[in-house]
VEXBALO-38411 format. One record per residue: x, y, z of N, C-alpha, C in turn; residue in one letter. Coordinates in steps of 0.2 Angstrom, whole numbers, plus 5000, padded with zeros to 4 digits. Example, Ala and Ser with C-alpha at 12.3 -4.5 7.8 and 13.67 -1.06 7.14 Angstrom:
REM VEXBALO-38411
506649725039506249785039506649845039A/506449895035506849955036506450005039S/
***
This chain:
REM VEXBALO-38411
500449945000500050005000500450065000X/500250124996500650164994500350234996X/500550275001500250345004500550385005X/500250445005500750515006501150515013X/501650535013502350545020502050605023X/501950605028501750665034502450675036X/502350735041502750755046502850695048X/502550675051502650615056502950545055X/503050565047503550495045504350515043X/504450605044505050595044505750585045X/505750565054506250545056506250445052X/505750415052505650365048506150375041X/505950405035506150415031507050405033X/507150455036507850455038508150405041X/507750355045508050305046508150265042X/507750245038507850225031508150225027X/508350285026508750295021509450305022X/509550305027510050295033510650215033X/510050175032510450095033510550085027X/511250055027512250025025511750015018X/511249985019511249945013511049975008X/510350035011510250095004510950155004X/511350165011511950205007512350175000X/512450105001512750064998512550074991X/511950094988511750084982511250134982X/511450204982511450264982511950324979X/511650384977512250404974512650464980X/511950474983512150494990512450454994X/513150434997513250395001513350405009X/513350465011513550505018513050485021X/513050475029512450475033512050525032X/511650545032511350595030511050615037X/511250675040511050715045510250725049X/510250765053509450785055509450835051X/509850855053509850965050509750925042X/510150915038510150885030509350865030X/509150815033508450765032508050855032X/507950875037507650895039507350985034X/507950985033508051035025507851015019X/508050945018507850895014506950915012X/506850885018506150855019505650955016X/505850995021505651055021505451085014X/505751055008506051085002505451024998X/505450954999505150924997504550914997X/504150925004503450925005503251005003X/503551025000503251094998503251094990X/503651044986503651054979503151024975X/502751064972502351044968502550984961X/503150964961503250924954503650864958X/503250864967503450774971503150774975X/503350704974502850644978503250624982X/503050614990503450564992502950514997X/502950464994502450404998502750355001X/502350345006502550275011502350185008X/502750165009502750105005502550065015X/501950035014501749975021501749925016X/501849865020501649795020501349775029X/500749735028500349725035500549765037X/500249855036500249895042500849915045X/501449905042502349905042502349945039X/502750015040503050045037503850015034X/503649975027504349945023504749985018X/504550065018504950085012504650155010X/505050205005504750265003505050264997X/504350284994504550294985504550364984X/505050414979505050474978504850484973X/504550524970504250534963504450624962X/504950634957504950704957505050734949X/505050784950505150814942504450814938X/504050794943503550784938503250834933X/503350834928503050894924502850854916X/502150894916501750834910501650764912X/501750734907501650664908502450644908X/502850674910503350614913503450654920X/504150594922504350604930504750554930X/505050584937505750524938505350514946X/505850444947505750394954506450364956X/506450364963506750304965506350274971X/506650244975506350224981506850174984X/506650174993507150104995506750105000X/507050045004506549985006506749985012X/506449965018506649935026507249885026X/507849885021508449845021508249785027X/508549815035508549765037507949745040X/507349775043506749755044506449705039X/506349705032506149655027506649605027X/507249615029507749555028507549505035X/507349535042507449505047506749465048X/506149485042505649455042505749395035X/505949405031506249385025505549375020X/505549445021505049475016505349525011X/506149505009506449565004506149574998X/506149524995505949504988505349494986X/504649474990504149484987503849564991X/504249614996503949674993504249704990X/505049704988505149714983504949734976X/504249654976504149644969503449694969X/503249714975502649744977502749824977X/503249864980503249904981503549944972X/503749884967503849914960503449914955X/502949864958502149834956501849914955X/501749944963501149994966501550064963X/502050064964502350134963502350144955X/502350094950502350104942501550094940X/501250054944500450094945500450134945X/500650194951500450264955500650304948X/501250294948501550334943501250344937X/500850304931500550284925499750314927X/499750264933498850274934498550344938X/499050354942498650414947499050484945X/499850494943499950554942499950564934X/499650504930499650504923500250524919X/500650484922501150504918501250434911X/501850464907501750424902502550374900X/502950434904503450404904504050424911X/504150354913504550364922505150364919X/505450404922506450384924506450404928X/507250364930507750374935508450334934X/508750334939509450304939509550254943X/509950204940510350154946510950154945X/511550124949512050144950512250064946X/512850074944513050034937513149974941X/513349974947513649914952512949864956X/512549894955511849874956511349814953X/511849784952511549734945510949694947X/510649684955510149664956509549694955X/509549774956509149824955509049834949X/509649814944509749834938509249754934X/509549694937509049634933508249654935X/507949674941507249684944507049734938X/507449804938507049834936506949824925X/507349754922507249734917506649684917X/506749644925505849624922505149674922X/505549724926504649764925504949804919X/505349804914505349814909505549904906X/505849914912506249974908506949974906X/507150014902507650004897508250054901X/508950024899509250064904509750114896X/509950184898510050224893511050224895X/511350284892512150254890512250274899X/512850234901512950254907513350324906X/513350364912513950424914514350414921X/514650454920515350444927514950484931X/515250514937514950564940515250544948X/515450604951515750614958515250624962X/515150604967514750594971515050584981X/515150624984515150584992515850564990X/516450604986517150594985517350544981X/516950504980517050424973516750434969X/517050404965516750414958516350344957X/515650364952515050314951514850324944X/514750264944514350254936513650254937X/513250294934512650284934512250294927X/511650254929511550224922510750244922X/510550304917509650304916509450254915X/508950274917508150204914507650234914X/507150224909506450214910505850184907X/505450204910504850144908504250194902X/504150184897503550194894502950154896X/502450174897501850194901501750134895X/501550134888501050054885501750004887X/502450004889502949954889502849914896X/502549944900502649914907502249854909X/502649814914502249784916501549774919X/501049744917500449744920500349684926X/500049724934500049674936499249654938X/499449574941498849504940498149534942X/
***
């Protein structure tokens, strides 16, 4: 299930986005601060071209999707998941498959868009196979400094009639 981020899911978001696992495969790599979240947050829940939604499974908050740029029918996305919360219940992989299910729903069907992009990072190849089965295509990679290392990062996106339809 997929809902809008209140205040009061915040400091959530930030712990989230926090753990090894989404630094690890982000282009942002640095802990990311209160003062940062918090600027962060300020800047986002004000902009009218983002979304940012809370990803539950049973009433758990397992994840937050970002939908930004949106203007006309396209927009970009990312999102990351409860790393270790879904690993310690060993629900990674089917909400994984849920949370790119509902989010390329939301995207197509609720903010009408026609065409998603984003990035993944070129070392990502798990991220990078999942998001081949839901069927977006990945564009030329680029180099780019980030957090003092250098990263390859790789566009993708999904066409609105290309995407996978779910059951």
């Amino acid at each position: 299930m997929l809902r809008a981020a209140t205040e009061d899911d915040v400091d959530t978001i930030r712990r989230l986005r926090n753990q090894q696992a989404n630094r690890d495969v982000s282009i942002t790599a640095h802990e990311i601060s209160a003062d940062e979240h918090a600027a962060w947050w300020a800047k986002a829940s004000a902009d009218p071209t983002r979304r940012v939604l809370i990803y539950s499974r049973d009433g758990v908050t397992a994840g937050v999707v970002n939908f930004f740029d949106i203007e006309g029918s396209t927009g970009a996305w990312g999102f990351f998941l409860d790393a270790d919360g879904l690993a310690e219940r060993g629900e990674t992989l089917p909400a994984w498959i849920e949370v790119m299910r509902e989010a390329t729903s939301y995207a197509f069907d609720e903010l009408g868009l026609d065409v998603l992009t984003g990035e993944v990072l070129e070392h990502n190849t798990v991220v990078r196979q999942m998001n081949r089965r839901f069927r977006f295509t990945e564009g030329t990679p680029e180099q780019r400094y980030a957090d003092g290392r250098e990263i390859t990062v790789i566009p993708i996106s999904l066409r609105k009639q290309d995407r996978r339809q779910g059951k």
